[in-house]
Every structure is written in C-alpha cells, then in structure tokens.
N, C-alpha and C positions, 0 to 999 in steps of 0.2 A: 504494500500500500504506500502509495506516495502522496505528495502534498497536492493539493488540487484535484486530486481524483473523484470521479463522480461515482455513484452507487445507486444500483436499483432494487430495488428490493419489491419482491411479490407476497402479497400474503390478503388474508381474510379480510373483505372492507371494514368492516366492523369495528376489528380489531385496530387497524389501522388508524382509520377515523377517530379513536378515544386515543392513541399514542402521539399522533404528529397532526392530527388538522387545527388544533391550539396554536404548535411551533411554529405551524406553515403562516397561518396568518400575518404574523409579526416576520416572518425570516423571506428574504431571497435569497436564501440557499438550501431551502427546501418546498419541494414542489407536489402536491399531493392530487395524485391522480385517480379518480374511481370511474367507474362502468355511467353511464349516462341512461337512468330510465326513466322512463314518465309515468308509470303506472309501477306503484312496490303492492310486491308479493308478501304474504306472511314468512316465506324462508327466502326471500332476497335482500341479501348485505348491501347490492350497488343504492347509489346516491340518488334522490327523487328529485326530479326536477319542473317547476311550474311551466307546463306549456304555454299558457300565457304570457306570461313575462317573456319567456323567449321568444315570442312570437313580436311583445310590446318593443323588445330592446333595439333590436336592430329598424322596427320601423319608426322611433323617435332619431335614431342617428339618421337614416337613409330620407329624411322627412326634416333636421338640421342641414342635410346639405345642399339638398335642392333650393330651400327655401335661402341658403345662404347665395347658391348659384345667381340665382332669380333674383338678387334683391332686396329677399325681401325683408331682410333681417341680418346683422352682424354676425361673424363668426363668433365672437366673443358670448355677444348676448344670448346666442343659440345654444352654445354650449353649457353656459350656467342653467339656462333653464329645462333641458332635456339634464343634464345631471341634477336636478332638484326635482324633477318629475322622476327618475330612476330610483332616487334616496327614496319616496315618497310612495311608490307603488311597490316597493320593495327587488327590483331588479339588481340593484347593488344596496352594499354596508358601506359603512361611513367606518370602519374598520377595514376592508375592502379599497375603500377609497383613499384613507390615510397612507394605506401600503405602497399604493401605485399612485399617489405624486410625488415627483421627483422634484424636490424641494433644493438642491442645491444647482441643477439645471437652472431650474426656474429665476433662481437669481444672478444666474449666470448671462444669461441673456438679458433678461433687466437690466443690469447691470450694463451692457452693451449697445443697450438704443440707450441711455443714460452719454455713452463716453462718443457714441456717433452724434449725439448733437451739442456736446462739447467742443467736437472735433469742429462740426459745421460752423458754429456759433463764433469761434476763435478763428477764422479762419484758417485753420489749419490747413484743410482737408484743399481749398484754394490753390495751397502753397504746393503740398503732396501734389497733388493733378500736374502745375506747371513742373515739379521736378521730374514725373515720371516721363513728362512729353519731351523735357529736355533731355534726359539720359538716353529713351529708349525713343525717341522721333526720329534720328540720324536712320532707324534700320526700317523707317517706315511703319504704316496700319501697322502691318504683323509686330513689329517689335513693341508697338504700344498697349496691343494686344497683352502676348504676352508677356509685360510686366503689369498688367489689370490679374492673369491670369493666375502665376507666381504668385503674385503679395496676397490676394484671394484666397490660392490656398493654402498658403504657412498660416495665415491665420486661421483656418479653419481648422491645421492640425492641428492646433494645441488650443482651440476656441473647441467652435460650434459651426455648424454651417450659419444656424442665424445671426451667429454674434459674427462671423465672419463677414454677410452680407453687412450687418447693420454700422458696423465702423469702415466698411469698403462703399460702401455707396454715394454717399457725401463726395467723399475723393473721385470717382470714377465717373459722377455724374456733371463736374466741373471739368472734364477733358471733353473741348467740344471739338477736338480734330477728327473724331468720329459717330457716325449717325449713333443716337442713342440704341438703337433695337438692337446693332452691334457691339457696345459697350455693355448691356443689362445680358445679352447672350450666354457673351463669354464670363461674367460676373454668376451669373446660375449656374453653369455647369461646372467652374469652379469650384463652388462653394458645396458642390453637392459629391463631390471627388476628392473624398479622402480615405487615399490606402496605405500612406506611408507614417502613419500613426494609430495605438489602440484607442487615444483618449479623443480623439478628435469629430467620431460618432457611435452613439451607442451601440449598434451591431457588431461595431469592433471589437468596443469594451466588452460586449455579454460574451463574446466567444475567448476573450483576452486567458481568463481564469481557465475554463473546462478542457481550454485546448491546450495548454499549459504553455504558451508563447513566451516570447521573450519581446521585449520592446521593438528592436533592430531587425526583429522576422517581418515584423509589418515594414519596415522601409528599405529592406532586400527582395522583398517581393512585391511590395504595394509600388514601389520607383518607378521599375522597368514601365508598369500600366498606368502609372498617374503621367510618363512622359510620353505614351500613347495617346492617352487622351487629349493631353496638351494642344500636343501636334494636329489631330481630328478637330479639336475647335477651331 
C-alpha cells in the first residue's frame, strides 16, 4: 500500500450506509456509492430514491438555462433561485450543498475581477497593451497574437481560466492593432488551455492525487500540446 492509493471496497448496503455515508458527507476522499432504486423491497439494502425530485432536478437546471439563453433572466439570479427551490423541495441538503462549494475558488476569482479593474482603473492595463505591441508588433498580427496568447496562459496556470481572463482583458482589449473578435478568440482559447500545470484547472487537480503525478509530469507532457494548440490558434 502506498500513499495516495485509492481502494474499493464491496460489501452489504446496509452495512455500508451506517459505517461511511456520515464520513462521506463531510470528506472528499471518500465517495459512497449504492445501487439506485425507486421502489424498496422488504429485503433490499440499495438506496430509495424520489422519482420526482429526479424528474424536478434536472428540469429547474434545463428550464435556468434556457430562460438565461433567452433573456430572460440573469445567470446569477437563476441560479440562487433554482438552488432555493432545490433546498426547499428537498432535491438537495444544505449539508450536500456546504460540501460542494468551493469556497477558496470562489475567492479566488473574486478576488481577480477585484485586481482586473485595478489594473483598468490605474491605467495599467493601457500601458501593458502598448508594451506588448511594442515588443511583439516588429513580428506582426501573429507575434501580437501570441504574446495575448503566452501571458493568457501563464496566468491561467497558476490562476484560473477566469481569473486569467479577468486581469487579461483590460490589457488585451486596449490593443487596437487588431479587430476585436480576433483578440477575445485567441484570449478564450487560451484561457481555456491549461496542461502544463495540476493547479491551474480543476480536472487536473482531481486526477493530481489518485494518479499519483508529480508537478513536472503535467508540463512534460501538457508543453509539447499546449505548443500545438498555440500554433492552431
């Protein structure tokens, strides 16, 4: 047994559900799985579940995004209120919901449209724009490209994609030697291209631990394809 190793373990629902579905609630490092029925028997252990609620969950999301699509409502405002209609109809725990916000994220980006209109404000981001067109204008579009595309995504490796976008926008949006739809382009698909760090989007991080990587594996193997994509934008 080594450090990081994951374990599965089979046994009686029953049993199971009185040893670790306490743990599981409070831990993400443990993950508790049972059989899915809608109708319980007198000798079935699997877990009972409301058809209705499952039926209610997915069409208060699918029914938030249209109406976000359309119009006709904020994503923000849509979201507290289909999660206050879930708390309320019993669809989710507010134990449930404590587990899965990610609270130091959430400040993390905050924190990043905070220091993006810092940047804006102070002119900073002005000054940034003219120095990127003067270093990297000599090699043309392409070279102001990318240094939009570069600084994009270092910041996204050790950020966020959105904290990435949110202090690169300012800058990027003050370089007007190219049409905007080609400057916001190559700014998304940077921002959304990070393989040569664990910390830099969460898929990275969840597989970081189980796969037992080491830091340097992601930027020996994420390089070679983060200079692919480069290149393709």
């Amino acid at each position: 047994m080594n450090e990081k190793d994951c374990f599965l373990l089979a046994g009686p629902s029953h049993v199971f559900s009185s040893m670790f579905l306490p743990r599981s609630i409070h831990s993400r490092d443990l993950v508790l799985v049972q059989e899915l029925r809608l109708n319980a028997k007198d000798d079935d252990s699997a877990r009972v579940y409301d058809l209705k609620r499952m039926i209610l969950a997915p069409v208060l999301a699918i029914g938030m995004i249209i109406a976000n699509a359309t119009g006709k409502i904020q994503l923000l405002t849509g979201s507290l209120a289909v999660t206050f209609i879930m708390l309320l109809t019993g669809c989710i725990t507010l134990e449930s919901l404590k587990k899965n916000v990610n609270v130091p994220l959430i400040v993390t980006i905050g924190g990043s449209f905070g220091m993006a209109s810092a940047i804006e404000s102070t002119g900073i981001a002005l000054e940034v724009s003219k120095s990127l067109v003067f270093l990297f204008g000599r090699f043309g579009d392409v070279g102001i490209l990318f240094a939009i595309y570069f600084c994009t995504m270092m910041l996204t490796s050790v950020l966020s994609n959105a904290s990435g976008i949110a202090i690169m926008f300012p800058i990027v949006y003050n370089i007007e030697t190219l049409t905007l739809k080609s400057r916001m382009y190559i700014l998304m698909y940077a921002a959304s291209a990070d393989f040569i760090t664990p910390i830099g989007y969460q898929t990275n991080l969840m597989v970081y631990g189980p796969g037992n990587y080491k830091f340097f594996d992601y930027t020996r193997f994420g390089g070679p394809l983060q200079l692919f994509l480069c290149v393709c934008s």
